[in-house]
PDB file of N, CA, C and O in Angstrom:
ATOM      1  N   UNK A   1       0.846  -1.181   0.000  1.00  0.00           N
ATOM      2  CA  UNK A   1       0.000   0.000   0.000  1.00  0.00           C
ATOM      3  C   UNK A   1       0.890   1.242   0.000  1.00  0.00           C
ATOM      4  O   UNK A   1       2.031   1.245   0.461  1.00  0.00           O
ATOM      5  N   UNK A   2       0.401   2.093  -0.445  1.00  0.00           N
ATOM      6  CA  UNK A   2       1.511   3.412  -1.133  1.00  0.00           C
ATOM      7  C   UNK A   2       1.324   4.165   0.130  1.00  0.00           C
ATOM      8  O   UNK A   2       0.452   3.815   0.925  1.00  0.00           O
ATOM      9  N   UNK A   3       2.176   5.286   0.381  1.00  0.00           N
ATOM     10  CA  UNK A   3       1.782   6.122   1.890  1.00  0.00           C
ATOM     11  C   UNK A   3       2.026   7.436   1.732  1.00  0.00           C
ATOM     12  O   UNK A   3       3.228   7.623   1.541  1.00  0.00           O
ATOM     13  N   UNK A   4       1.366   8.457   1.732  1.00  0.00           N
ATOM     14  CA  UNK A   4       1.842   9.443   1.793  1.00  0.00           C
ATOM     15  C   UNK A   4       2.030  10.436   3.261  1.00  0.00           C
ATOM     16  O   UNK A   4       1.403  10.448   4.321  1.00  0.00           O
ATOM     17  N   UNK A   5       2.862  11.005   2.899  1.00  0.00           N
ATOM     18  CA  UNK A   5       2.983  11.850   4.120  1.00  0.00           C
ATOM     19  C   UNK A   5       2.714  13.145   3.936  1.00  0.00           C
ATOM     20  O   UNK A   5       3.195  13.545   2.875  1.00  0.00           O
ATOM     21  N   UNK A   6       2.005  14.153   4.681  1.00  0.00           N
ATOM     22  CA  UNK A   6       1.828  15.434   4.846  1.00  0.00           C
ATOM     23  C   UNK A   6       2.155  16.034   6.044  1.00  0.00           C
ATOM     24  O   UNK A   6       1.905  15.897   7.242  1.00  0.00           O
ATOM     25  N   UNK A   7       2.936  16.897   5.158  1.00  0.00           N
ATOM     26  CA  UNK A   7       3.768  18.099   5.659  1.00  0.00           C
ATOM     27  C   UNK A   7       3.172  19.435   6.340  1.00  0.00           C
ATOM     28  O   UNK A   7       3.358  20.406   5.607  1.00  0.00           O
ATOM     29  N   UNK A   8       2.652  19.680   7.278  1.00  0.00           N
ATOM     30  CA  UNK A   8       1.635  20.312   7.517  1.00  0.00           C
ATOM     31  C   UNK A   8       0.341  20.139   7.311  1.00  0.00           C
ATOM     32  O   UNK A   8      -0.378  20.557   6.404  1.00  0.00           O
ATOM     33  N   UNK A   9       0.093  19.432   8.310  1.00  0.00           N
ATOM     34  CA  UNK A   9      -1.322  18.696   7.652  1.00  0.00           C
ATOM     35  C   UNK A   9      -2.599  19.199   9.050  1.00  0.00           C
ATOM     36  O   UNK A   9      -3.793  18.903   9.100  1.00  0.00           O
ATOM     37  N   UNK A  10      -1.838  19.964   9.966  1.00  0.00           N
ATOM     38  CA  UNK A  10      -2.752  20.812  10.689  1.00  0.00           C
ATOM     39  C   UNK A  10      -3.302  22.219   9.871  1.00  0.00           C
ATOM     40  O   UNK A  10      -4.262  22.873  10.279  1.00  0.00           O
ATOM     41  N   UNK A  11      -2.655  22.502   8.858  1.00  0.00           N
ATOM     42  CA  UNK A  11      -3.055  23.847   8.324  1.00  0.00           C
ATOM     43  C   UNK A  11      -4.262  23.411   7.074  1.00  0.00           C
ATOM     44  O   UNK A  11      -4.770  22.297   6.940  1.00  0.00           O
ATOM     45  N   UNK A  12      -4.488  24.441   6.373  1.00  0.00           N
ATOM     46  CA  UNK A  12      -5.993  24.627   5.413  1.00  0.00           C
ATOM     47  C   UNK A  12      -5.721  23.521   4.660  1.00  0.00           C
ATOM     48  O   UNK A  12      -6.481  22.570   4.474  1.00  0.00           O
ATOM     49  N   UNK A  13      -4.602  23.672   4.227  1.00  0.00           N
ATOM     50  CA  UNK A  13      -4.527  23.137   2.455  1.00  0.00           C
ATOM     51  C   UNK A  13      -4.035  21.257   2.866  1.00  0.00           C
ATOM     52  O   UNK A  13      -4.631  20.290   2.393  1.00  0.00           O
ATOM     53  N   UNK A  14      -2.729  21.168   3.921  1.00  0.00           N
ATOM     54  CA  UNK A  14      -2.563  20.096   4.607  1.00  0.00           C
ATOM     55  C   UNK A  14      -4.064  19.321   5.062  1.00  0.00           C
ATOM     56  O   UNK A  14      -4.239  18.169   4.664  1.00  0.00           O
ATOM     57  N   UNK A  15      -4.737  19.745   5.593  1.00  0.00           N
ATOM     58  CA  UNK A  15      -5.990  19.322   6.567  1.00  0.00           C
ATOM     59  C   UNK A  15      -6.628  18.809   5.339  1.00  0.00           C
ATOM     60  O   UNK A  15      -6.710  17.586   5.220  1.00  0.00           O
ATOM     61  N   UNK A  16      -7.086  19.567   4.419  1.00  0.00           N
ATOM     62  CA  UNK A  16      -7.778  18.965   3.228  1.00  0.00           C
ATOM     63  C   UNK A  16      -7.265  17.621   2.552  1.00  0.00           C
ATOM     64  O   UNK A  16      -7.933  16.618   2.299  1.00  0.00           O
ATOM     65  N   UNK A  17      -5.747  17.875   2.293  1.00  0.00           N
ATOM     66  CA  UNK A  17      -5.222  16.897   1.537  1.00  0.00           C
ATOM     67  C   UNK A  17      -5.502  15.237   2.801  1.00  0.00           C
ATOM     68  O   UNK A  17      -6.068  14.232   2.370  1.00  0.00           O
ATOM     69  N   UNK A  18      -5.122  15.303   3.867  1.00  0.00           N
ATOM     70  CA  UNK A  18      -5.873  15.023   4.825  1.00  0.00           C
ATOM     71  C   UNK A  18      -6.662  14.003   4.857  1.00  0.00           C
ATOM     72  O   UNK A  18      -6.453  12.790   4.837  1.00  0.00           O
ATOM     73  N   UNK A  19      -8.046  14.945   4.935  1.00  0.00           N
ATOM     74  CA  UNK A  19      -9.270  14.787   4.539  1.00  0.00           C
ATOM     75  C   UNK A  19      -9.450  13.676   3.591  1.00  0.00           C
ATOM     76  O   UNK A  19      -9.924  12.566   3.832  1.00  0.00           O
ATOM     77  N   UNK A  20      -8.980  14.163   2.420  1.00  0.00           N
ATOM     78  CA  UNK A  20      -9.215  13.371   1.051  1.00  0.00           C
ATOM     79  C   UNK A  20      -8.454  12.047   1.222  1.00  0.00           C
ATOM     80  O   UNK A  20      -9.067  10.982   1.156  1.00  0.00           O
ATOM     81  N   UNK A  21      -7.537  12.080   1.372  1.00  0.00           N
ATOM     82  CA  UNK A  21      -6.883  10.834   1.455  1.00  0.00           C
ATOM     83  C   UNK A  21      -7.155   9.805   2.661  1.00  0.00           C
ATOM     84  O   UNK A  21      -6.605   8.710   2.779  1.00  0.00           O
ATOM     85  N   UNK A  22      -8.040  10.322   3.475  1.00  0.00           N
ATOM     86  CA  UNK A  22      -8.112   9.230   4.762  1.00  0.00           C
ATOM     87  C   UNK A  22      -9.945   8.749   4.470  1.00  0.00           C
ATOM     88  O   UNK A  22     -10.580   7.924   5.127  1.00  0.00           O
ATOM     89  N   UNK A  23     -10.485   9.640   3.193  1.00  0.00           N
ATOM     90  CA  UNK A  23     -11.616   9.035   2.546  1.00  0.00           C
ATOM     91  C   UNK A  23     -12.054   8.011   1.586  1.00  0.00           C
ATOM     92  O   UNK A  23     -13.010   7.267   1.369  1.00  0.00           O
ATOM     93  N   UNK A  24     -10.661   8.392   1.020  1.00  0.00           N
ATOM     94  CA  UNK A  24     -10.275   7.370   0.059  1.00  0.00           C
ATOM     95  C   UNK A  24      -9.109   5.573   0.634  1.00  0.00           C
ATOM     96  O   UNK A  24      -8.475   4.690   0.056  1.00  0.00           O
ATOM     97  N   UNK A  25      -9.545   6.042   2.351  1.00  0.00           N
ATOM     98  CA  UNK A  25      -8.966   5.003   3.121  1.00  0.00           C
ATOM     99  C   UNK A  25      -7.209   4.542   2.139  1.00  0.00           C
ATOM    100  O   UNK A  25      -6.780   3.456   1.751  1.00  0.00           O
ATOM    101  N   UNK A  26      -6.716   5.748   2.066  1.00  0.00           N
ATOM    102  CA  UNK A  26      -5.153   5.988   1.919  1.00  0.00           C
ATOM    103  C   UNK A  26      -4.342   6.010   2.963  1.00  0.00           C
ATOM    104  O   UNK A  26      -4.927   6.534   3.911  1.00  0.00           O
ATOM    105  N   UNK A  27      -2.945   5.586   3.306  1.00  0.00           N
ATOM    106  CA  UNK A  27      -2.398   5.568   4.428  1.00  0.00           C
ATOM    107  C   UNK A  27      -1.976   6.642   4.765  1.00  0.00           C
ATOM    108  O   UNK A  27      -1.462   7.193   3.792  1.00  0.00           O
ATOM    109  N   UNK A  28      -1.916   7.319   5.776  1.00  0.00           N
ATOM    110  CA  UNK A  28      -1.532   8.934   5.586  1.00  0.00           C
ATOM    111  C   UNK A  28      -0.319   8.892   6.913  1.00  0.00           C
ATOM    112  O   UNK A  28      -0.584   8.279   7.946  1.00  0.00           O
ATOM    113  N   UNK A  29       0.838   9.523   6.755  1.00  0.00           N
ATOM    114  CA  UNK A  29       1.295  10.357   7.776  1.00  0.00           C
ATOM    115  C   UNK A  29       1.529  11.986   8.211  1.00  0.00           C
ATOM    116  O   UNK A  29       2.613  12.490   7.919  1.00  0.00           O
ATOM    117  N   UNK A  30       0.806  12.562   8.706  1.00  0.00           N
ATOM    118  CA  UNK A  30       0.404  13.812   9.231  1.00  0.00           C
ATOM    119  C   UNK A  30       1.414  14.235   9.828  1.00  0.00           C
ATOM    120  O   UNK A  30       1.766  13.318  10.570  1.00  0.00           O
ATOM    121  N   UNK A  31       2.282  15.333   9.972  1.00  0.00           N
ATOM    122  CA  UNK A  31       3.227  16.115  10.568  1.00  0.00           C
ATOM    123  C   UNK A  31       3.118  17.603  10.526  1.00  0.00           C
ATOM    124  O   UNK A  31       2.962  18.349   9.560  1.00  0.00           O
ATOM    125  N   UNK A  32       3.249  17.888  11.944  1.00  0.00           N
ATOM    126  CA  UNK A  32       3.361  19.464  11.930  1.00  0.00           C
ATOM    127  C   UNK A  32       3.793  19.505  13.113  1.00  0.00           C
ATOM    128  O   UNK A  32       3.820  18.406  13.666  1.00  0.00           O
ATOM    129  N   UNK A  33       4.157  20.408  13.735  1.00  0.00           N
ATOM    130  CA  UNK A  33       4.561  21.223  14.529  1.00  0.00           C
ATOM    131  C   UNK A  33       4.962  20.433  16.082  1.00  0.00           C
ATOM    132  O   UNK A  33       6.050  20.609  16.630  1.00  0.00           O
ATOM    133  N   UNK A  34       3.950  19.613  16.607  1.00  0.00           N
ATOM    134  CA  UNK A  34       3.665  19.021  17.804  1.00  0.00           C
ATOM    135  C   UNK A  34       3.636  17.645  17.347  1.00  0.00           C
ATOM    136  O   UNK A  34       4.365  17.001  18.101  1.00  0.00           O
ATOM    137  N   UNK A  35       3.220  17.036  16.619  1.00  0.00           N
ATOM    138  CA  UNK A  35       2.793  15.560  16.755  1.00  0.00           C
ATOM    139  C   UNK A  35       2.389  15.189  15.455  1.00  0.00           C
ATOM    140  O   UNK A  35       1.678  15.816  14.669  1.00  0.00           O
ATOM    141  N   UNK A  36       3.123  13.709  15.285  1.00  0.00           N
ATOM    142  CA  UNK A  36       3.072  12.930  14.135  1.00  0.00           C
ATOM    143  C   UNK A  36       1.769  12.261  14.200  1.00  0.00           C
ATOM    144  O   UNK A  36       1.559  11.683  15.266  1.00  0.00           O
ATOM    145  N   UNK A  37       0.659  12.187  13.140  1.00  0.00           N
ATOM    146  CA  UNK A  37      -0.381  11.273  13.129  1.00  0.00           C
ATOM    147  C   UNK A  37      -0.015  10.336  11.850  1.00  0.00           C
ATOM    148  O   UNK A  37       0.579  10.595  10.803  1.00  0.00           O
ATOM    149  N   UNK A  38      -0.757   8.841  12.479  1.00  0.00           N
ATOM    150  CA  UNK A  38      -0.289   7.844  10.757  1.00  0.00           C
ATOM    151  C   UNK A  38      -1.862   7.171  11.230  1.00  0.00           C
ATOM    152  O   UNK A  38      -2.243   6.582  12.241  1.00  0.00           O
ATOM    153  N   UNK A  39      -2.510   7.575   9.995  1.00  0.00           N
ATOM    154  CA  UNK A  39      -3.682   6.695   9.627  1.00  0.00           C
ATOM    155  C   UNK A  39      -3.480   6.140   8.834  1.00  0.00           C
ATOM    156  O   UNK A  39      -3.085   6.651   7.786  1.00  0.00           O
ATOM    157  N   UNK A  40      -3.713   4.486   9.026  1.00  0.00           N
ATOM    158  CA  UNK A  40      -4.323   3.239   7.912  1.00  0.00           C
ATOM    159  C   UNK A  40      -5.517   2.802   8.604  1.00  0.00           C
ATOM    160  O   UNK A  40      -5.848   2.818   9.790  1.00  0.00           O
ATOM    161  N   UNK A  41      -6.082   2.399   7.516  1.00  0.00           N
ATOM    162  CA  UNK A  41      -7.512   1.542   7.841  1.00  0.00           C
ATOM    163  C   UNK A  41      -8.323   2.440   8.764  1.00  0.00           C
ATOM    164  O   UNK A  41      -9.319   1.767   9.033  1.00  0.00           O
ATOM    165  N   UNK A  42      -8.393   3.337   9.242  1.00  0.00           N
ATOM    166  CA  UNK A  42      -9.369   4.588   9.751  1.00  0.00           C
ATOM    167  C   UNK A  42      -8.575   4.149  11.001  1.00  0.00           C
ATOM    168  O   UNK A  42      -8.090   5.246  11.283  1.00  0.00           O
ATOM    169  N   UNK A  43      -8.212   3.501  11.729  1.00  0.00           N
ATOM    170  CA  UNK A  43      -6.982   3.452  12.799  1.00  0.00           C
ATOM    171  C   UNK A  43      -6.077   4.551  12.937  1.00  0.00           C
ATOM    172  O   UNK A  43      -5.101   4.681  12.199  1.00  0.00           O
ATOM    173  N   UNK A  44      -6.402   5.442  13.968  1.00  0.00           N
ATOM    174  CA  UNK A  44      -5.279   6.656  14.222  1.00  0.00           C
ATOM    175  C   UNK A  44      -4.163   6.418  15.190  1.00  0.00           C
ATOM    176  O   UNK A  44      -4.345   5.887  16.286  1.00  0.00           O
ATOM    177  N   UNK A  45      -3.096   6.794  14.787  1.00  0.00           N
ATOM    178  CA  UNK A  45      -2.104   6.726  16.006  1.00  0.00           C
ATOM    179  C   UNK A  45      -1.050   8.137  15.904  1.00  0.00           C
ATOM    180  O   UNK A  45      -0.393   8.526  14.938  1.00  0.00           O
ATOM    181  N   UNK A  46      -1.171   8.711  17.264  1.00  0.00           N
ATOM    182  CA  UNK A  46      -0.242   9.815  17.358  1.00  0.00           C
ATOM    183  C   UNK A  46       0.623   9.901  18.381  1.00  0.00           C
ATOM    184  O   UNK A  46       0.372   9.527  19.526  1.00  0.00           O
ATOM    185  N   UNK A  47       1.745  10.432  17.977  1.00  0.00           N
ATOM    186  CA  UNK A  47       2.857  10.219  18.333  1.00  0.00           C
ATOM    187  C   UNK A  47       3.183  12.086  19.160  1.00  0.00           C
ATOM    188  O   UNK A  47       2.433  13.008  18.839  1.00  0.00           O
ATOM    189  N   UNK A  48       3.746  12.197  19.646  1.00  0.00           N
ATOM    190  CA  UNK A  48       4.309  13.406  20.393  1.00  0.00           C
ATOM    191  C   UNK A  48       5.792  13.674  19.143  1.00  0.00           C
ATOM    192  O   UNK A  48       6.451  12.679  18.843  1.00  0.00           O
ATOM    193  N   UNK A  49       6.145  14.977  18.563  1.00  0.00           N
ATOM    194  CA  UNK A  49       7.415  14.497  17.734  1.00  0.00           C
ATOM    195  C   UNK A  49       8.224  14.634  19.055  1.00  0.00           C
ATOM    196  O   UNK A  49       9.097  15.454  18.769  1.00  0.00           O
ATOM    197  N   UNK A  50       8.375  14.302  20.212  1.00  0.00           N
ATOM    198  CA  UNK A  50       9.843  14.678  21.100  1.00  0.00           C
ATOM    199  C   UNK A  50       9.328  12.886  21.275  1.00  0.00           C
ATOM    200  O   UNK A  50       9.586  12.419  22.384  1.00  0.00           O
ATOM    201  N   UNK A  51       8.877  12.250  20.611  1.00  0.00           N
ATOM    202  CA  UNK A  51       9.037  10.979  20.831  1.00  0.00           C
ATOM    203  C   UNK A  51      10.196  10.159  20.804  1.00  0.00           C
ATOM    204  O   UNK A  51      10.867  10.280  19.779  1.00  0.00           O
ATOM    205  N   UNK A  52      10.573   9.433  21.573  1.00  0.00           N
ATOM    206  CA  UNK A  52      11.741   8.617  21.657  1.00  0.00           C
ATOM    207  C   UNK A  52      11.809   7.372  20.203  1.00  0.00           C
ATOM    208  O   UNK A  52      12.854   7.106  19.608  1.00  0.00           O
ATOM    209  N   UNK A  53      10.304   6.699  19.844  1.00  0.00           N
ATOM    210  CA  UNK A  53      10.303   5.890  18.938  1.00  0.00           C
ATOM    211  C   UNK A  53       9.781   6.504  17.889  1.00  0.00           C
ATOM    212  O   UNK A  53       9.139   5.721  17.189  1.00  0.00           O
ATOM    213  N   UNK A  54       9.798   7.459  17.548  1.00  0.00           N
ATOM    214  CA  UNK A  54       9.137   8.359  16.365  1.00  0.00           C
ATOM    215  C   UNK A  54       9.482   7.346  14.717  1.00  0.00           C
ATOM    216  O   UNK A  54       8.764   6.545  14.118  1.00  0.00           O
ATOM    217  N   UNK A  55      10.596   7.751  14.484  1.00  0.00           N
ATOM    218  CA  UNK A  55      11.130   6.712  13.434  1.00  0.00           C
ATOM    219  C   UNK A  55      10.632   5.842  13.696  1.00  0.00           C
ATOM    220  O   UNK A  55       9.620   5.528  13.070  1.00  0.00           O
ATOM    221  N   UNK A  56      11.210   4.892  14.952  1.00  0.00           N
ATOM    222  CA  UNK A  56      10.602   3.574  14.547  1.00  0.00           C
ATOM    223  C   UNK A  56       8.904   3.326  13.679  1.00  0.00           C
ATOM    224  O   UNK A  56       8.509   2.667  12.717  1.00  0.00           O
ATOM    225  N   UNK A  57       8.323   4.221  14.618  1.00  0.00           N
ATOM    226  CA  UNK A  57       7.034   3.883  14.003  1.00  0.00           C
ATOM    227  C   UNK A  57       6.649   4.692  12.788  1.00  0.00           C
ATOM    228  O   UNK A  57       5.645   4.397  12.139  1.00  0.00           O
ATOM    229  N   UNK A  58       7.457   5.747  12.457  1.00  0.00           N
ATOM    230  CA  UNK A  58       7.001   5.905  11.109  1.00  0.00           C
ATOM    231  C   UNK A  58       7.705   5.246  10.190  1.00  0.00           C
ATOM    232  O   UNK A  58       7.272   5.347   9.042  1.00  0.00           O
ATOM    233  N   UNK A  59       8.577   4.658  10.337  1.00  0.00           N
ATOM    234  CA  UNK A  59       9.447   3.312   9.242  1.00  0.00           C
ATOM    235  C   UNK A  59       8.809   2.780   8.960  1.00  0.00           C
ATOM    236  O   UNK A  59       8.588   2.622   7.759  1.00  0.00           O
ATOM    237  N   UNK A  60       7.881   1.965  10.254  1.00  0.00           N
ATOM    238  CA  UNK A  60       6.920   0.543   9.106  1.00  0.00           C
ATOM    239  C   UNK A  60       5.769   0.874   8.033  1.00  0.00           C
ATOM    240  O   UNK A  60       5.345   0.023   7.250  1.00  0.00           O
ATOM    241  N   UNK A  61       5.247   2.379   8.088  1.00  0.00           N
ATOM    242  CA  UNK A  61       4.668   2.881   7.172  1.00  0.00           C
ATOM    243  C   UNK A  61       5.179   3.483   5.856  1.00  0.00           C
ATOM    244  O   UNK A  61       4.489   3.749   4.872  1.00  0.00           O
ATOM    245  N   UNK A  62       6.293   3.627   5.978  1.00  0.00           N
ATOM    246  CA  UNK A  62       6.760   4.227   4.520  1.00  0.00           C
ATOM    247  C   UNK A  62       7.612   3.025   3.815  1.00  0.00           C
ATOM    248  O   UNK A  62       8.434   2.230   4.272  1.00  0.00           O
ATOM    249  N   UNK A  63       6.964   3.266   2.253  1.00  0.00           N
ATOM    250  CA  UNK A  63       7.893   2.554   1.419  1.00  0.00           C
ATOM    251  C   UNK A  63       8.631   2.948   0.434  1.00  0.00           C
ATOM    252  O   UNK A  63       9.303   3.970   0.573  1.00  0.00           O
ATOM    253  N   UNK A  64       8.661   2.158  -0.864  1.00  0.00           N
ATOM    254  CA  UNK A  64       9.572   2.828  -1.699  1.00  0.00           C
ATOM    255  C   UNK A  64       8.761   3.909  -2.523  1.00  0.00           C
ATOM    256  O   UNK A  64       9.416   4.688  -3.216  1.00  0.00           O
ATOM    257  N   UNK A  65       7.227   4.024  -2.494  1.00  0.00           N
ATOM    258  CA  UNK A  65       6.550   4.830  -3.622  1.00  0.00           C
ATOM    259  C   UNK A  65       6.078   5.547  -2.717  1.00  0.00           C
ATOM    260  O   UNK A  65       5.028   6.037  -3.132  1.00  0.00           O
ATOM    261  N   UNK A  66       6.342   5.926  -1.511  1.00  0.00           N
ATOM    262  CA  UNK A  66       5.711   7.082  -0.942  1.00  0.00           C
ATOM    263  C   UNK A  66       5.603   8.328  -1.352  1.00  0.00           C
ATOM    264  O   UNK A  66       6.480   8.640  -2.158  1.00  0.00           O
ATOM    265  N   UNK A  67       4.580   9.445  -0.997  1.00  0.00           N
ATOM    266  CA  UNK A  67       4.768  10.440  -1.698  1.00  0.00           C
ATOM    267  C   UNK A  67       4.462  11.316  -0.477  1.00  0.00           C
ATOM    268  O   UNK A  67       3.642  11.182   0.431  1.00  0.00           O
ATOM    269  N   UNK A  68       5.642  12.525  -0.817  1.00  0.00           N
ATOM    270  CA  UNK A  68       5.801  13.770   0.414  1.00  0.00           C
ATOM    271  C   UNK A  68       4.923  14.715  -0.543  1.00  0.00           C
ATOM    272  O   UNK A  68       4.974  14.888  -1.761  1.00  0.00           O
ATOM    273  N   UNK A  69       4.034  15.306   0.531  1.00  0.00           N
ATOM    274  CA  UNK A  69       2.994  16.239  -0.066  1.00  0.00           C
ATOM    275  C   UNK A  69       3.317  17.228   1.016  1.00  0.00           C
ATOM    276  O   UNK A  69       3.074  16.920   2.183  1.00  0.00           O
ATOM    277  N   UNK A  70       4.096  18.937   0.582  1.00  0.00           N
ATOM    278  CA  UNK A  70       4.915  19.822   1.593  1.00  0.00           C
ATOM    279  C   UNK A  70       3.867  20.642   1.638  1.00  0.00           C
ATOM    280  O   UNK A  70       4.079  21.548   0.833  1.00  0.00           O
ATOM    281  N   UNK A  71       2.699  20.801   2.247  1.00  0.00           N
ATOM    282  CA  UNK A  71       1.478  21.771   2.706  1.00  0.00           C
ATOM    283  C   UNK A  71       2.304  22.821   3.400  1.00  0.00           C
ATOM    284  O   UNK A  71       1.591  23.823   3.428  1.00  0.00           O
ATOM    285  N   UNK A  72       3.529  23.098   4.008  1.00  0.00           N
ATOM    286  CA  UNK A  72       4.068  24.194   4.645  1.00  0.00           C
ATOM    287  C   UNK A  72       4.508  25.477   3.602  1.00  0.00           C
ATOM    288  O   UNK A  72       5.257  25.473   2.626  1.00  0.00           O
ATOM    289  N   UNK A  73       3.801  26.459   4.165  1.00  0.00           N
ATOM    290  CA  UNK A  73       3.888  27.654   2.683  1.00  0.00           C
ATOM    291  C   UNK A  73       3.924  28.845   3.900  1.00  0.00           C
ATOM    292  O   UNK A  73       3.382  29.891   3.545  1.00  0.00           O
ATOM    293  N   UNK A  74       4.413  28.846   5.117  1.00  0.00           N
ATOM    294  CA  UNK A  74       4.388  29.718   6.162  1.00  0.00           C
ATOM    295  C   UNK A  74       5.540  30.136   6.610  1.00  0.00           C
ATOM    296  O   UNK A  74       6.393  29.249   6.650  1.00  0.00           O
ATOM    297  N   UNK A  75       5.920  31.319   7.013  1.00  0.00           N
ATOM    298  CA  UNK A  75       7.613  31.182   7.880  1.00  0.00           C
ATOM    299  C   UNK A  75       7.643  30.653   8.982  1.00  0.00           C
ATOM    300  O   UNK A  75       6.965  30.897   9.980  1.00  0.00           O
ATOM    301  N   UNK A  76       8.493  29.862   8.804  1.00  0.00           N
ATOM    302  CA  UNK A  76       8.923  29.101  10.400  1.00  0.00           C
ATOM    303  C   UNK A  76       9.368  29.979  11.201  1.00  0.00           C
ATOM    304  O   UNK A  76       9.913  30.928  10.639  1.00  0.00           O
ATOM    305  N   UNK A  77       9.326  30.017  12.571  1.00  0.00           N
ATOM    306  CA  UNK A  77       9.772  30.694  13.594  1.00  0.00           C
ATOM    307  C   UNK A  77      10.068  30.228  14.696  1.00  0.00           C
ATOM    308  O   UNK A  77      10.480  30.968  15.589  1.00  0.00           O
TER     309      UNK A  77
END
């Protein structure tokens, strides 16, 4: 199963992409600011990013056709 990840996926355009892809029961990994989310199968799991196993658990979700979708269009600060 293919996985994508979003890059800001608490903001407008992230949240949508989101949206769409967790309708179309797509595997998603969510990242922003505070905390990693990875939905498969409508199953949520979130992670804190000061997580100690962060990688680990986003490894078993990504493969070789993943696709990074960069929703961040804001200045970091």
């Amino acid at each position: 199963m293919k996985s994508y990840v979003i890059l800001g996926d608490s903001g407008f355009i992230g949240s949508a992409f989101l949206r769409h892809l967790t309708s179309i029961n797509e595997r998603v990994i969510g990242i922003n600011r505070s905390r990693v989310t990875i939905i498969e199968n409508r199953n949520v799991e979130e992670y804190s990013r000061k997580s100690n196993d962060l990688f680990n658990e986003m490894e078993r979700h990504l493969t070789e056709d993943s696709t990074v979708i960069n929703a961040i269009w804001a200045k970091n600060e």
